[in-house]
DRENMI-183454 format. One line per 4 residues: number of its first residue (from 1); their letters; for each residue y, z, x of C-alpha. Coordinates in nm, 4 decimals, always signed. Layout:
NUM> a> Y:Z:X | ...
This chain:
1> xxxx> -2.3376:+0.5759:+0.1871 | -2.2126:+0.8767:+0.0064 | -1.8498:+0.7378:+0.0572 | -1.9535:+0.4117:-0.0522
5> xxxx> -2.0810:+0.5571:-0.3823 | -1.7721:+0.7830:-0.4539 | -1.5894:+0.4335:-0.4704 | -1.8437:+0.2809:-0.7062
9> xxxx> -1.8059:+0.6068:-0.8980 | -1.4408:+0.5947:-0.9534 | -1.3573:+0.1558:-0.9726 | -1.6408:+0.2274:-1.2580
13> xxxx> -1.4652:+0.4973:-1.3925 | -1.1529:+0.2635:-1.4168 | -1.2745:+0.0024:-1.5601 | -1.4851:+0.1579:-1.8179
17> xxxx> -1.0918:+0.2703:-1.9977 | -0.9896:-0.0455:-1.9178 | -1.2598:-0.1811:-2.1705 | -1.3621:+0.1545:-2.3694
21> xxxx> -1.0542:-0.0512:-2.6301 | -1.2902:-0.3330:-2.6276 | -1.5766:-0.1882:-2.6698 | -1.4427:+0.0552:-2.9663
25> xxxx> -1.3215:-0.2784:-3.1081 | -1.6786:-0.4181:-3.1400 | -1.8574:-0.1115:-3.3142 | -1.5935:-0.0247:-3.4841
29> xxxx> -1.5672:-0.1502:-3.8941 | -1.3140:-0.4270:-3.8526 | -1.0565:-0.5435:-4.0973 | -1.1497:-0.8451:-4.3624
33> xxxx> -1.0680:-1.1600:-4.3166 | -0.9756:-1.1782:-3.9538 | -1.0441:-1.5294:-3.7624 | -1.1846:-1.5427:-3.4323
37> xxxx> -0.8583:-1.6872:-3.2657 | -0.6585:-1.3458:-3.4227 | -0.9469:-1.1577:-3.3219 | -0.9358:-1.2708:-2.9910
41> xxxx> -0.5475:-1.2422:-2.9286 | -0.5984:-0.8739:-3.0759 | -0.8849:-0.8288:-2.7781 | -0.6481:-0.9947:-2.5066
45> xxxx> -0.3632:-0.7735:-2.5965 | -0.5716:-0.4474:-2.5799 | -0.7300:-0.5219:-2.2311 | -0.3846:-0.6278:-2.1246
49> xxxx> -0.2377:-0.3257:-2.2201 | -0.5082:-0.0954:-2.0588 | -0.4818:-0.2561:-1.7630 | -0.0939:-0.2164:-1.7608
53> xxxx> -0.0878:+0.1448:-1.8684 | -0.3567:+0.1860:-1.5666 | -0.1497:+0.0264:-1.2947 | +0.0138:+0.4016:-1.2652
57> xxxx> -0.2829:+0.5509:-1.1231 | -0.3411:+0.3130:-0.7845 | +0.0388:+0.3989:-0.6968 | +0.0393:+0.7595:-0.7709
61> xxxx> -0.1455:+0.8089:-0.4063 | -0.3558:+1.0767:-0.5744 | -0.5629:+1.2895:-0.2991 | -0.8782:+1.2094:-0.4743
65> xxxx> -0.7864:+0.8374:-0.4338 | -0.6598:+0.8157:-0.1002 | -0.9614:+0.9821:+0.0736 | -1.1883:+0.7423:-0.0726
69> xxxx> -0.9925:+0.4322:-0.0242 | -0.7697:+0.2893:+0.2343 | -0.4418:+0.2900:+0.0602 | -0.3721:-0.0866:+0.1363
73> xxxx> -0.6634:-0.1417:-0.0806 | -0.5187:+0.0381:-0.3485 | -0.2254:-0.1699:-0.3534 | -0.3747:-0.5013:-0.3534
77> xxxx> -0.5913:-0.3753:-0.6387 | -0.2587:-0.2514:-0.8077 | -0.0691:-0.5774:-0.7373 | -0.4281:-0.8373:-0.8482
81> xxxx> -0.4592:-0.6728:-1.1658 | -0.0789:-0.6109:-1.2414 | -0.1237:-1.0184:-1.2356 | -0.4171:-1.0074:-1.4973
85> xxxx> -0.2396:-0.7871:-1.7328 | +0.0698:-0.9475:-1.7121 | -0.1314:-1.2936:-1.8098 | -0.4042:-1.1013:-2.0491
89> xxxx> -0.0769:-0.9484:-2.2606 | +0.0725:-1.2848:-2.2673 | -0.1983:-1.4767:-2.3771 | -0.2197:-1.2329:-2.6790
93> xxxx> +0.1749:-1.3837:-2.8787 | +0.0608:-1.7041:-2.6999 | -0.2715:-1.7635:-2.9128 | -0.0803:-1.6586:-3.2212
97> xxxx> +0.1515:-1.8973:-3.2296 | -0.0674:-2.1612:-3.1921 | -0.3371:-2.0483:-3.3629 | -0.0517:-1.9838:-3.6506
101> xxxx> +0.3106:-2.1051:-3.5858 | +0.4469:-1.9393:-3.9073 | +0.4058:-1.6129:-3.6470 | +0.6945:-1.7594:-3.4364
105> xxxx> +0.9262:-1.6060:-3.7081 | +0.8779:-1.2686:-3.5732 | +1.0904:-1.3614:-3.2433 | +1.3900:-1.2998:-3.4571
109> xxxx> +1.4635:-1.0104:-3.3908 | +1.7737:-0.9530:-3.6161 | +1.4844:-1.0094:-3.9369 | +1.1128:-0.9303:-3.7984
113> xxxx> +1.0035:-0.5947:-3.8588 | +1.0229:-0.3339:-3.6088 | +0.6572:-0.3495:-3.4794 | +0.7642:-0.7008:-3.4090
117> xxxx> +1.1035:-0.6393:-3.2402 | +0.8882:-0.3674:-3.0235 | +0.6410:-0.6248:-2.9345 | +0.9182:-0.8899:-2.8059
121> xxxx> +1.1117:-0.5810:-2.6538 | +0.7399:-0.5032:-2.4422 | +0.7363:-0.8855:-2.3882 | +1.0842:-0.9491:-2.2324
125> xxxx> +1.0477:-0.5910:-2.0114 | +0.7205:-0.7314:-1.8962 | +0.8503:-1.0378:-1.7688 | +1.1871:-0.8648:-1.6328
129> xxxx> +0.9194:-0.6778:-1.4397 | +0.7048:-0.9131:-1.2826 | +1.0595:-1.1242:-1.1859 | +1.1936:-0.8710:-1.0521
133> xxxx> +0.8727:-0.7726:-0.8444 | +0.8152:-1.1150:-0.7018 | +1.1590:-1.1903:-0.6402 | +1.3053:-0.8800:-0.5241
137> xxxx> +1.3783:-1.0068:-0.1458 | +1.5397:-1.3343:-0.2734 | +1.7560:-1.1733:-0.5404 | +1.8182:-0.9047:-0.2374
141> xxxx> +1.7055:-0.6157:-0.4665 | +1.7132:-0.2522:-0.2350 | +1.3348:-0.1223:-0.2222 | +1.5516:+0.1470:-0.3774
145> xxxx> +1.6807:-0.0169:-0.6805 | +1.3775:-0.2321:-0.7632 | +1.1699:+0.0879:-0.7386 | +1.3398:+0.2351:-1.0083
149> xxxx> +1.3737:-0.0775:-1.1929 | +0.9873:-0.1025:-1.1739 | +0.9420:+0.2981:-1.3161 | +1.1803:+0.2229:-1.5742
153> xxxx> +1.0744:-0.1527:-1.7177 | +0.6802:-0.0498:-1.6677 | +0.7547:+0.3188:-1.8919 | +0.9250:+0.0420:-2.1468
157> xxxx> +0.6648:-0.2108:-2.1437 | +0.3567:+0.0914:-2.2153 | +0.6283:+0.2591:-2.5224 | +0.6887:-0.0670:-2.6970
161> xxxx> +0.3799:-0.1826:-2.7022 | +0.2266:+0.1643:-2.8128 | +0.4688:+0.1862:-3.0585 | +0.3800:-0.2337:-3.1524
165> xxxx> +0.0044:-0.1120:-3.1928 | +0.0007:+0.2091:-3.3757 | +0.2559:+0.0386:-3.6477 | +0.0517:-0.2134:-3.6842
169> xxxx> -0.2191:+0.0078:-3.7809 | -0.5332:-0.2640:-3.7938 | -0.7670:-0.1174:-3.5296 | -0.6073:+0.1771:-3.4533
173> xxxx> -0.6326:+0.3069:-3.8226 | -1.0343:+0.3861:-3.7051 | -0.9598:+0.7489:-3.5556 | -1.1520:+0.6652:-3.2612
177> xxxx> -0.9181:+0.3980:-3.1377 | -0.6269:+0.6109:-3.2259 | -0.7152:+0.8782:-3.0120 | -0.8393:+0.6683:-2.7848
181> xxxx> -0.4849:+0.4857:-2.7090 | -0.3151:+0.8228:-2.8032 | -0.5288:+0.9570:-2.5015 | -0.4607:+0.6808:-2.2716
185> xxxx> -0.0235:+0.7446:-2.3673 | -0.0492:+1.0855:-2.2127 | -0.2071:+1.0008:-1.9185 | -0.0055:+0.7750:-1.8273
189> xxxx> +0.2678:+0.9524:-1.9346 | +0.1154:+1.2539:-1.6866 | +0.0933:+0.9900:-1.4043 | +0.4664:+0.9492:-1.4298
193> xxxx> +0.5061:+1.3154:-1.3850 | +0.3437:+1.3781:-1.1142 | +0.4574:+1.0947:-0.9515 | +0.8515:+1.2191:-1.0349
197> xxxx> +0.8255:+1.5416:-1.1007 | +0.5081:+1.7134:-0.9648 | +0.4399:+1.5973:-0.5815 | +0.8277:+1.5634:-0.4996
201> xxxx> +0.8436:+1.9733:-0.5996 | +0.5321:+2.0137:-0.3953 | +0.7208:+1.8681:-0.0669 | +1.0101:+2.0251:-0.1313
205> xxxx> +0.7997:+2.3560:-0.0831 | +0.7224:+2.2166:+0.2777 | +1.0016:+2.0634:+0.4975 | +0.9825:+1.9538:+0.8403
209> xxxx> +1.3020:+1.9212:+1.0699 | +1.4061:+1.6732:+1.3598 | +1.3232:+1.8540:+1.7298 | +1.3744:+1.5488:+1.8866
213> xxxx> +1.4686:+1.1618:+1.8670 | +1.3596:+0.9646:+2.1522 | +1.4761:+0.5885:+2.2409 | +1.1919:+0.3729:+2.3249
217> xxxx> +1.1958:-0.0083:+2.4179 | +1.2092:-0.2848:+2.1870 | +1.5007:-0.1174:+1.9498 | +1.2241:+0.1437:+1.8258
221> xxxx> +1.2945:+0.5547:+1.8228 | +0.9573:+0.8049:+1.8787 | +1.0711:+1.0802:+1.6211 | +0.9211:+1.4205:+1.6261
225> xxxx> +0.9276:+1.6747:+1.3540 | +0.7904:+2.0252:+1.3203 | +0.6920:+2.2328:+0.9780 | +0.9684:+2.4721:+0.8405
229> xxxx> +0.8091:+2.7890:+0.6758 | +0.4793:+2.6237:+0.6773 | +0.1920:+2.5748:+0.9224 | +0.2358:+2.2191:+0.8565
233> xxxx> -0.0480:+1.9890:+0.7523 | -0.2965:+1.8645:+0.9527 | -0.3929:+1.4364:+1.0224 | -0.5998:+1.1835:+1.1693
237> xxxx> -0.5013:+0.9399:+1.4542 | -0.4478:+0.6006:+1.1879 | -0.2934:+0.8008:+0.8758 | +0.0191:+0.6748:+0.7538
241> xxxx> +0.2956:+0.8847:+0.5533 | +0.6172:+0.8408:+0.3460 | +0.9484:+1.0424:+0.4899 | +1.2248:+1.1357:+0.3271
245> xxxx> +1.4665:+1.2106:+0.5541 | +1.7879:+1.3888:+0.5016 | +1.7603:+1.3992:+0.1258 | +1.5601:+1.6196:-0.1656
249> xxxx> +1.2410:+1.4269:-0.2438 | +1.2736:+1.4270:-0.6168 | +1.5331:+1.0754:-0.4630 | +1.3628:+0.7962:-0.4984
253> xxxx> +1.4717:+0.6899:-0.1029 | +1.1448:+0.6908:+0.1115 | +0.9404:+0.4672:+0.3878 | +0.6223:+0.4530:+0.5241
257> xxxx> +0.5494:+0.5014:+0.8510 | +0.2480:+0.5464:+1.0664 | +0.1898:+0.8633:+1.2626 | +0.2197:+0.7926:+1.6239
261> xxxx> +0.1066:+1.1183:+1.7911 | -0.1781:+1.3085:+1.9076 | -0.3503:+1.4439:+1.5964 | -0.5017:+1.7309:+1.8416
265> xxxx> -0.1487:+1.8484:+1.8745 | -0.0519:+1.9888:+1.5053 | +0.2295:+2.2100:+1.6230 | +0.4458:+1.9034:+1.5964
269> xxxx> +0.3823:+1.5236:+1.3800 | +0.5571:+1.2109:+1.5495 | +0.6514:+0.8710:+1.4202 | +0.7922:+0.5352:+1.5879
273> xxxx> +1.0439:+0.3748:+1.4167 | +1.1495:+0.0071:+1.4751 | +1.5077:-0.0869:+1.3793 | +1.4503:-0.3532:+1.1223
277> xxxx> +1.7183:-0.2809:+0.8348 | +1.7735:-0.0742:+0.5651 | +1.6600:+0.2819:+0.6849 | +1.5653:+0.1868:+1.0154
281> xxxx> +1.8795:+0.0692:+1.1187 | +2.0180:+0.4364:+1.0924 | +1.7458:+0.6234:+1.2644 | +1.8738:+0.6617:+1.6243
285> xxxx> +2.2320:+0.8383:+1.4219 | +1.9684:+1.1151:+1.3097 | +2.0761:+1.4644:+1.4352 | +1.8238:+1.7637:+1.5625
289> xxxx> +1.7648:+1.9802:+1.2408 | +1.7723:+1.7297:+0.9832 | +1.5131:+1.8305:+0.7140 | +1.2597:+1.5674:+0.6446
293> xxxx> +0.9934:+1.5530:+0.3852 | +0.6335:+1.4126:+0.4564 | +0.3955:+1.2643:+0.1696 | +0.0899:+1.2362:+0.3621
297> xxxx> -0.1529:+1.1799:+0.4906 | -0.2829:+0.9201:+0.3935 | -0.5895:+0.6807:+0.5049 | -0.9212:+0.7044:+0.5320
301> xxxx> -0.9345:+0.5775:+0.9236 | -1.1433:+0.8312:+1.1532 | -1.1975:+0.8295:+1.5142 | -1.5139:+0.9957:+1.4607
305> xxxx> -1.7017:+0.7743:+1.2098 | -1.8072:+0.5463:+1.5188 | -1.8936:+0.7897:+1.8179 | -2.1469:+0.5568:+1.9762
309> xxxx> -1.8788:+0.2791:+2.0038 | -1.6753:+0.1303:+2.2402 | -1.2990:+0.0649:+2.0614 | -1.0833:-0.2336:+2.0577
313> xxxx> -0.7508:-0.2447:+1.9259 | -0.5192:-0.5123:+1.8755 | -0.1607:-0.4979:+1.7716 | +0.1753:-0.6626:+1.7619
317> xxxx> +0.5284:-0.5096:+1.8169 | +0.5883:-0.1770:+1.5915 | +0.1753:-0.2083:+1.4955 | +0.1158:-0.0159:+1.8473
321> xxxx> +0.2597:+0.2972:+1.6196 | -0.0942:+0.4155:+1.4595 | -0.3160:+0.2796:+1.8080 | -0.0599:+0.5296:+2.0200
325> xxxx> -0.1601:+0.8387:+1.8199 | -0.5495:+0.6824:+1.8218 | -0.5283:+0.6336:+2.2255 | -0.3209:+0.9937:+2.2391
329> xxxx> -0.5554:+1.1552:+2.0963 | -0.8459:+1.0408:+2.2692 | -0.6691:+1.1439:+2.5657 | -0.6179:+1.4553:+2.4714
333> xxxx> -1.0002:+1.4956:+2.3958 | -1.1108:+1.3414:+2.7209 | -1.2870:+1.0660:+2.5437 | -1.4431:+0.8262:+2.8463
337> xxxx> -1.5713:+0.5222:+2.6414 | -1.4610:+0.1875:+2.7029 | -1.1293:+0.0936:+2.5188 | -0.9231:-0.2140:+2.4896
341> xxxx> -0.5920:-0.2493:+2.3751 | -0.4692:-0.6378:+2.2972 | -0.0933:-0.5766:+2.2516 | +0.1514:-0.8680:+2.1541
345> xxxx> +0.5228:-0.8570:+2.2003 | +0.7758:-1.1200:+2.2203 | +0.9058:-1.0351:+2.5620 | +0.8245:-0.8029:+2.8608
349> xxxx> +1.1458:-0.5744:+2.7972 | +1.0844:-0.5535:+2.4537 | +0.7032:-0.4264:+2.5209 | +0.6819:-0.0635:+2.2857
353> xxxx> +0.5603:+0.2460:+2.5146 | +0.5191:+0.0313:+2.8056 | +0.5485:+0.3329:+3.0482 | +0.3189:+0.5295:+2.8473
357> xxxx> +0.0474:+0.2535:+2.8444 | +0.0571:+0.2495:+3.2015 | -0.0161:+0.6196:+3.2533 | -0.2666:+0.6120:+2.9574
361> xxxx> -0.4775:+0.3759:+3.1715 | -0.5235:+0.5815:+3.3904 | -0.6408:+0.8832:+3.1648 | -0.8507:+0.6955:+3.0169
365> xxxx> -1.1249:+0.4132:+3.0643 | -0.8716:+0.2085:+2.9201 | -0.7809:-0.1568:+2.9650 | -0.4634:-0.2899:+2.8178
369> xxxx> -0.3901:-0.6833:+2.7955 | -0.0321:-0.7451:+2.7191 | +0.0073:-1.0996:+2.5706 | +0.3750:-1.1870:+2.6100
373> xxxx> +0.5747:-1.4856:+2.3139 | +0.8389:-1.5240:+2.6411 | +0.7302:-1.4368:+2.9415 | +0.9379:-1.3486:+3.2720
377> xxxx> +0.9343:-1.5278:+3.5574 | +0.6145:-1.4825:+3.7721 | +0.4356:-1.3410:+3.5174 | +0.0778:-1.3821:+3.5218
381> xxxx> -0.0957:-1.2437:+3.2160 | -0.1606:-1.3961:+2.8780 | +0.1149:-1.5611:+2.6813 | +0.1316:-1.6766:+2.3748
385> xxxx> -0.0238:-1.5394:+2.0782 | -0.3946:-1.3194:+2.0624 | -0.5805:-1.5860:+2.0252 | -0.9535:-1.6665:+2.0368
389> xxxx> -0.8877:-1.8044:+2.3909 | -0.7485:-1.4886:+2.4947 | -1.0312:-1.2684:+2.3292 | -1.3019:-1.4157:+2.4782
393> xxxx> -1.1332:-1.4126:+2.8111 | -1.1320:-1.0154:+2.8360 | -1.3731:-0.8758:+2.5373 | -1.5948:-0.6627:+2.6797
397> xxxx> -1.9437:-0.7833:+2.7134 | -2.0616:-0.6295:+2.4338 | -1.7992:-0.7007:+2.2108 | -1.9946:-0.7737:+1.9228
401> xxxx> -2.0908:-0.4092:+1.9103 | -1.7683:-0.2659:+1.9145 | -1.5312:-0.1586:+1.6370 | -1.1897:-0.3036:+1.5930
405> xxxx> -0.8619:-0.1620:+1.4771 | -0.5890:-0.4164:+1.4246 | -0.2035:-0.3511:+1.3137 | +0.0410:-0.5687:+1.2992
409> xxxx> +0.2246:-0.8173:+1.0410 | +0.0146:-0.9872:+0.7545 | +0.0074:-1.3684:+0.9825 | -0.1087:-1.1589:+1.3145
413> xxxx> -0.3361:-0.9957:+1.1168 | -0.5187:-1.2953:+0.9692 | -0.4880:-1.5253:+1.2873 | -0.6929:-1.2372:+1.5057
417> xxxx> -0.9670:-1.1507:+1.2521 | -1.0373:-1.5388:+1.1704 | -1.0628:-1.5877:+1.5604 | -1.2545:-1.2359:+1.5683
421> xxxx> -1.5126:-1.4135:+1.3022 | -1.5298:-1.7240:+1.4826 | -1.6642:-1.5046:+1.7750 | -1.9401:-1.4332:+1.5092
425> xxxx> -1.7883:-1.0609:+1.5488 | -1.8733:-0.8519:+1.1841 | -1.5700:-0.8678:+0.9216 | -1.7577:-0.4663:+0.8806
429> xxxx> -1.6341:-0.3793:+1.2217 | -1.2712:-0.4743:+1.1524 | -1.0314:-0.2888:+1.0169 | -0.6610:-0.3037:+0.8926
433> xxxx> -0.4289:-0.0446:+0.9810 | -0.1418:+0.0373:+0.7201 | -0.1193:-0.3101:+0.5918 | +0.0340:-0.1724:+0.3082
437> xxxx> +0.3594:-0.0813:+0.4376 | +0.4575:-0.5356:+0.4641 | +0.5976:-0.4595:+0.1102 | +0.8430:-0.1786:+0.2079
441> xxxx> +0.9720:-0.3545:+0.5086 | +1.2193:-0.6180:+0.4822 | +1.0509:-0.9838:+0.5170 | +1.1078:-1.0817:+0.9050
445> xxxx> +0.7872:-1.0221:+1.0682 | +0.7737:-0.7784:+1.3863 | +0.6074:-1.0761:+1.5523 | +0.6559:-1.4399:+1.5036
449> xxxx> +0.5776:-1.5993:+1.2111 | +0.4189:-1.8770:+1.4365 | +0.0894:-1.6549:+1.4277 | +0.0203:-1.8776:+1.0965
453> xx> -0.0275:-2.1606:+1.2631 | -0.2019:-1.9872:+1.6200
């Protein structure tokens, strides 16, 4: 309960700046003369603009944040309401020039006056942004490049339209607005710096090297670094992390990956890396000694919220990375409840830890069900996809009880907990492991797409 009220506490704490504009607007004296539809565009423009200014804070991965919500959370929130303030500050020209056409002269921008050339400047950035966002794979824009495209149009979007507001000089000439927005500026101008400046001089202060690079099936390397200087920081088994690997961190070069090892052994952190492009396609070239810096953890996933529950997890291809370092560290602690691991892969070669799992089974009161796209010959387990079928043929009795952890790409995930809810199993006993990392990796799904329609 107490963790459900911290995230009351702060999603009220948002949104009361994203209206305290609005709500300054209302008691505030207002100028003479004003119509409602002007009014209106002038209210749509300031929650807009809030909300855009704001959108620095879900990305910034602040501690504060992270521990309180799951960070795929955070990014749905951020990418949601980048979609209302990219349609609240359009509506605000929009109403304008219908409401009064003779406005449309201020698009010139050879003859309007400069709080008008800022205000189309802030307009065409915005747009340039949210193109460049929801086109980036089809345009073939480097996480890289559109990164730094996204810092660069989003810090031009928030000046221009500052600078469109304050010479404007209606609301904002009542001091309380004007501090207000002047407030609002340098925070989000402080966001910026600690997302640039701040936490990448903080990890520089703590590198980790390579000990180790290990080939595992299914194209995917188990990588294992150890603290430099540093006792290293301590996780939990279903954390995630960004590495920057062979480069300072202050370059805007970095990927998430899930942890993959025992969280009861600290000494050293592992990671398993599928070879899907970019990146990934150079990790098995990486030599012992190469310094890498970690921005984590992050997740608020615990073994130990549920110790009167059996676990199930389910996961497809390169999703296996975060249930490894859950069923490695039970292992390590001796845990003897009932586990079940549903594991997809697309063929029996290409089956992630396969030895591993084998051994684990017998450490533990484990029970893995490998479900197979392409079977071999003579093979007589599941095939297919995880499927209701297939859940209901080897969920534990009491599988209604149990809590789930699934990983996996975004169609796996939604085929398993839509068959999970048909078993009338609780959507509050699921939960979604790292789903935030589908943005970073290129668009070809570990497993097969064909999970949409399983």
């Amino acid at each position: 309960m107490k963790w459900k009220a911290r995230q009351v506490f702060w999603v009220g704490v948002y949104f009361v700046m994203v209206f305290a504009p609005l709500l300054i607007l209302l008691l505030a004296p207002r100028p003479a003369g004003r119509t409602f539809w002007r009014e209106l565009s002038v209210a749509l423009g300031f929650a807009g603009l809030a909300l855009m200014g704001l959108q620095f804070i879900p990305t910034a991965r602040l501690p504060f944040l992270s521990e309180v919500f799951p960070l795929d959370t955070l990014y749905v929130f951020h990418h949601r309401l980048s979609i209302a303030a990219f349609l609240l500050a359009l509506a605000h020209p929009l109403i304008l020039f219908v409401h009064n056409p003779y406005t449309l002269k201020l698009l010139n921008v050879l003859t309007a006056p400069w709080w008008a050339r800022a205000a189309v400047s802030a307009t065409v950035a915005l747009i340039l942004l949210v193109l460049t966002s929801v086109k980036r794979l089809s345009v073939k824009l480097s996480y890289e490049a559109w990164r730094t495209l996204h810092d660069v149009l989003a810090l031009a979007v928030v000046g221009f339209t500052l600078y469109h507001i304050f010479q404007v000089n209606y609301y904002t000439a009542a001091p309380v607005q004007r501090w207000l927005w002047a407030a609002m500026g340098v925070l989000w101008g402080l966001m910026m710096v600690y997302i640039r400046l701040i936490k990448p001089w903080q990890l520089l202060r703590h590198p980790y090297e390579v000990v180790a690079l290990t080939p595992e099936r299914g194209k995917t390397w188990s990588l294992s670094l150890k603290p430099v200087g540093h006792a290293g920081r301590r996780f939990r088994a279903g954390q995630v992390a960004w590495l920057s690997v062979g480069h300072s961190p202050f370059r805007i070069e970095e990927h998430p990956f899930s942890y993959a090892s025992s969280d009861m052994r600290p000494e050293t952190v592992g990671f398993a890396i599928k070879e899907l492009g970019d990146f990934t396609s150079t990790v098995g070239s990486l030599k012992p000694g190469t310094k890498v810096y970690i921005d984590g953890p992050y997740g608020t996933f615990n073994l130990d919220d549920h110790p009167d529950r059996n676990y199930v997890f389910i996961a497809g291809g390169i999703g296996s990375a975060p249930v490894m370092s859950m069923l490695r560290t039970l292992a390590d602690r001796g845990d003897k409840r009932h586990l079940q691991f549903f594991y997809g892969n697309p063929s029996y070669e290409t089956i992630i830890f396969r030895e591993e799992l084998d051994s684990l089974q017998q450490q533990l009161n484990l029970d893995v069900i490998h479900v197979l796209e392409t079977p071999p010959e003579g093979w007589d387990g599941e095939t297919g996809y995880i499927t209701k079928a297939v859940l209901e043929r080897h969920l534990l009795p009491e599988f209604q009880h149990c809590t789930y952890f699934i990983c996996g790409p975004l169609p796996m995930i939604e085929s398993v907990e839509h068959a999970l809810m048909q078993l009338s199993v609780s959507r509050d006993t699921m939960h979604e492991l790292n789903r935030e990392q589908e943005f970073k990796m290129p668009r070809k799904y570990i497993y097969s797409e064909n999970y949409k329609m399983a």
